[in-house]
N, C-alpha and C positions, 0 to 999 in steps of 0.2 A: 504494500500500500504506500502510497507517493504520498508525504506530507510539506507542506507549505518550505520546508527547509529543504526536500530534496529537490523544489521546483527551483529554488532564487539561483541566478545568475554566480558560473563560473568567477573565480577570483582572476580578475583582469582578463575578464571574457570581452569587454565592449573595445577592451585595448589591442587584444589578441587579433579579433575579427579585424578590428579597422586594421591593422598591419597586412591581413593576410588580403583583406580587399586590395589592399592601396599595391601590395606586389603582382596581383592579377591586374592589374588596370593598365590600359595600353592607349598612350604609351605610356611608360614606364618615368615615375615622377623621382627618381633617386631621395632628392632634399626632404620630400616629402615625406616618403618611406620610412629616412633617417630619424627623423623628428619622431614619426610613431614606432619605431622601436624603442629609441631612449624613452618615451612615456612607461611603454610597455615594461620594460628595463626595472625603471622607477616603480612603479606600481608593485614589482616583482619584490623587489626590496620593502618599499614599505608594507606589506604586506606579510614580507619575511616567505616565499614563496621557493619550497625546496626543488618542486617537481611537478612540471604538466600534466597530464593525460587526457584521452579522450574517453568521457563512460561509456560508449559502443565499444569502443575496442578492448576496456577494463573488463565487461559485459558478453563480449564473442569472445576475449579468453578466459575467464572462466566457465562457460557453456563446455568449451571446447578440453579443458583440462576436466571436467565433469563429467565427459563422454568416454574420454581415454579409460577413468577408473572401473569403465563397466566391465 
């Protein structure tokens, strides 16, 4: 069951995305990019921020390590 705290937004999710938008974007804005990784950066720090992941892919392996056991 999903409750209110497994919905709220990734820590420096809004920072993540705009980085990963602003490298798909063509053409390609360098200065731009630069500026939202050092946010992202920032946010990483203040936040004290050890390690990323995606919960799909947290999610497909352990499905996937749960199938092996059988």
């Amino acid at each position: 069951m999903e409750t209110s705290q497994n919905q709220q937004h990734a820590v420096c999710g809004k920072e993540a995305i705009d980085l990963l938008n602003c490298v798909a974007q063509s053409p390609f804005d360098q200065e731009k990019c630069l500026s939202l990784l050092q946010a992202l950066r920032q946010c990483a720090i203040d936040k004290k921020v050890k390690k990323f992941s995606l919960a799909e892919q947290t999610r497909e392996q352990a499905d996937s390590s749960g199938k092996k056991q059988l």
